[in-house]
C-alpha positions as CSV (number, residue, x, y, z in Angstrom):
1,X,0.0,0.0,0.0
2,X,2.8,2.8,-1.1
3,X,5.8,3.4,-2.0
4,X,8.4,3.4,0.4
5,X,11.1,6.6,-0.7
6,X,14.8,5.6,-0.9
7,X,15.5,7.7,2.3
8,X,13.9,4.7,4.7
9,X,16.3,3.9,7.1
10,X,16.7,0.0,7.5
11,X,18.3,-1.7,10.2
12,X,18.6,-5.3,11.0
13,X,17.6,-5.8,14.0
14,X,20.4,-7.3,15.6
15,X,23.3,-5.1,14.8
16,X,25.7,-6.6,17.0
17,X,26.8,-9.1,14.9
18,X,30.1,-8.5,12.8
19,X,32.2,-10.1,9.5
20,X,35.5,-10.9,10.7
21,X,36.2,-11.9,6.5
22,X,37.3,-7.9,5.9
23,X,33.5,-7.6,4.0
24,X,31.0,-5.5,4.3
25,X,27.7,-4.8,2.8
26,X,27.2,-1.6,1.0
27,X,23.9,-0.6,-0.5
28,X,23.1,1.9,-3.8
29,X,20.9,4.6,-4.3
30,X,19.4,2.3,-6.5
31,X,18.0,-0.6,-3.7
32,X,20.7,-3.4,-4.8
33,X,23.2,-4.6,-2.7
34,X,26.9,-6.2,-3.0
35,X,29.3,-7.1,-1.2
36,X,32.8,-5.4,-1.4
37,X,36.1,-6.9,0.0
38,X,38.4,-4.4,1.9
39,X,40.3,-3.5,-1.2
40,X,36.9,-2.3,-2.7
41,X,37.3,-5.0,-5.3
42,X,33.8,-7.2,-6.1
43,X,33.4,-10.7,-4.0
44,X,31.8,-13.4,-5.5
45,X,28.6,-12.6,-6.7
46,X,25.9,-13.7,-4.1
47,X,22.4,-15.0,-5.1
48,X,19.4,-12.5,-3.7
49,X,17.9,-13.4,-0.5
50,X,14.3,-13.2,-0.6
51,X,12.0,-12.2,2.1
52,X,8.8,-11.2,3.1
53,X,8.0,-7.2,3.3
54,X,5.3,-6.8,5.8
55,X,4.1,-4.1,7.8
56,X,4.2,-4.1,11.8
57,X,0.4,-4.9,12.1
58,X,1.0,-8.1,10.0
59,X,3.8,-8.9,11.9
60,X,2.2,-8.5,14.9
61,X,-0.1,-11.9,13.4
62,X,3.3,-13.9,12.6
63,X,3.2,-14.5,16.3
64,X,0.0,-15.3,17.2
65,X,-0.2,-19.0,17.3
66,X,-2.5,-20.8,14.2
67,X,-2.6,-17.5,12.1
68,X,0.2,-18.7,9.9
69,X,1.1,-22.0,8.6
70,X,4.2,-22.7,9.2
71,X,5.6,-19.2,9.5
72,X,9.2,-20.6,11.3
73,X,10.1,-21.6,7.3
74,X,9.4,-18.3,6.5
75,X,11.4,-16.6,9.6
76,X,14.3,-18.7,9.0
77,X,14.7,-19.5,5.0
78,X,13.5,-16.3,3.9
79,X,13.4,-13.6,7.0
80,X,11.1,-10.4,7.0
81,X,11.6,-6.6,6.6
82,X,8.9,-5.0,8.2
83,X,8.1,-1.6,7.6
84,X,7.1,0.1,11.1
85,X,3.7,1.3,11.9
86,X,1.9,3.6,14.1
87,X,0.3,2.3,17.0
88,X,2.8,-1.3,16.7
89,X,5.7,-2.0,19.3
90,X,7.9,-3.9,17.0
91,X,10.7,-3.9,19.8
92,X,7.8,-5.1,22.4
93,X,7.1,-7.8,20.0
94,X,10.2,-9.6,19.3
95,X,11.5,-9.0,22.8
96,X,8.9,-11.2,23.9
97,X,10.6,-14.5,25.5
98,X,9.7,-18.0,23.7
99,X,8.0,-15.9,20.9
100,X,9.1,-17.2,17.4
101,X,9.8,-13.3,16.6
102,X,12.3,-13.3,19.0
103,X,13.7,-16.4,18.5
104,X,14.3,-15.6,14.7
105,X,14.7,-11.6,15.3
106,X,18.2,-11.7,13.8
107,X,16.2,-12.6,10.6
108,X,13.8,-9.3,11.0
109,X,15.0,-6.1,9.8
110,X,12.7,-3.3,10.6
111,X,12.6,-0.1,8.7
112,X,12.1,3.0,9.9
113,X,9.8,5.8,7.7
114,X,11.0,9.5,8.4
115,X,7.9,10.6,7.9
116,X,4.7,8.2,9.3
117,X,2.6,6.4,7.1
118,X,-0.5,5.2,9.0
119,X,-2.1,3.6,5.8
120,X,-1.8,-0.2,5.6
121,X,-2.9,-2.9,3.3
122,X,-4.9,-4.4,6.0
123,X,-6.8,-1.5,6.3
124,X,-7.3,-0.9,2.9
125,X,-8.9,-4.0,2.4
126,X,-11.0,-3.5,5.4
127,X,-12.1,-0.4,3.7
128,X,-12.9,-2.2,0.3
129,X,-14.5,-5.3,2.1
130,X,-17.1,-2.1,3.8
131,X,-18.3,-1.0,0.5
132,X,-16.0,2.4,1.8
133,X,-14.2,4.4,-0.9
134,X,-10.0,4.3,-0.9
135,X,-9.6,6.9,-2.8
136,X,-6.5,9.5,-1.9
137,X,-5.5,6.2,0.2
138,X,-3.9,4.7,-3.0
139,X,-2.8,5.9,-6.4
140,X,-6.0,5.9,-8.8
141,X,-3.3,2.9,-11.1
142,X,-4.6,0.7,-8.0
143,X,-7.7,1.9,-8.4
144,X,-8.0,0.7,-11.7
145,X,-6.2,-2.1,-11.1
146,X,-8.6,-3.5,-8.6
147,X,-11.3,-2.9,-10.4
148,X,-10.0,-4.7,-13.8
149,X,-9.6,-7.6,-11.8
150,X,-12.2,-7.1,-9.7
151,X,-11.0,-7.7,-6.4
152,X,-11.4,-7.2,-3.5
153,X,-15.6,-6.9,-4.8
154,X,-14.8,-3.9,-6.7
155,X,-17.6,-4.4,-8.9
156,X,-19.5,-2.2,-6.7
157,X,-20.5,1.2,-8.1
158,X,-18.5,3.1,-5.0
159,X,-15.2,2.2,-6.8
160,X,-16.7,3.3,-9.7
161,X,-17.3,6.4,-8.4
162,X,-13.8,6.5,-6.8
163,X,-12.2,6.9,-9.8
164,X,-13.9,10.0,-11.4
């Protein structure tokens, strides 16, 4: 739901873990990574890791027991960047003893928004699912795009009308 600008500040969550190899990750403007050994020459090249982007209210359902199936594969194959959210205590939630958050938070990176974005997916589709319009919560493209499909039960003449 958004864009998220280049200026989001990611942090792992753990950051007290270290290479003791002379590496270290460097990110571009651009959103890829490599990895550059101290001589700044190229490493081997290193297949993307793939994870889930989520925001802190779905997070929030990763540790609630019988929401997910399965979501340990996903914490420790894949991991999770989760974008925070306003009203979610993401450091309250995988600080929580015996939680599978906490037990996989080295595999959580949480990214910080300088400027708050309280509009979520979740509540989009909460919106949609009420016959209430989303307009000015999402670009009019995904608008349209809903409605093509016709998700989300966007037949209904309130999207219609949304789009005008």
């Amino acid at each position: 739901t958004g864009s998220s600008s280049s200026s989001s500040t990611a942090k792992p969550h753990d950051s007290s873990s270290s290479s003791s190899s002379g590496s270290s990750h460097v990110s571009s403007g651009g959103g890829s990574s490599s990895s550059v050994v101290a001589d700044n020459t190229p490493a081997a090249v290193q297949v993307p890791k793939v994870m889930l982007l989520c925001g802190a209210d779905l997070l929030a359902t990763v540790a609630q027991p019988g929401v997910w199936k399965d979501p340990d594969i996903i914490l420790q194959d894949h991991g999770i960047v989760c974008i925070c959210r306003t009203g979610t205590d993401i450091e309250q939630l995988l600080r929580q003893p015996g939680s599978l958050l906490n037990e996989h938070r080295d595999n959580i990176i949480v990214v910080e928004e300088p400027v708050a974005n309280g509009v979520s997916s979740t509540q989009v589709r909460g919106l949609l699912a009420a016959n209430e319009p989303v307009r000015y919560l999402v670009p009019d493209a995904v608008i349209s795009y809903i409605k093509q499909y016709g998700l989300y039960g966007s037949t209904k003449n309130w999207l219609l009308a949304s789009v005008l």
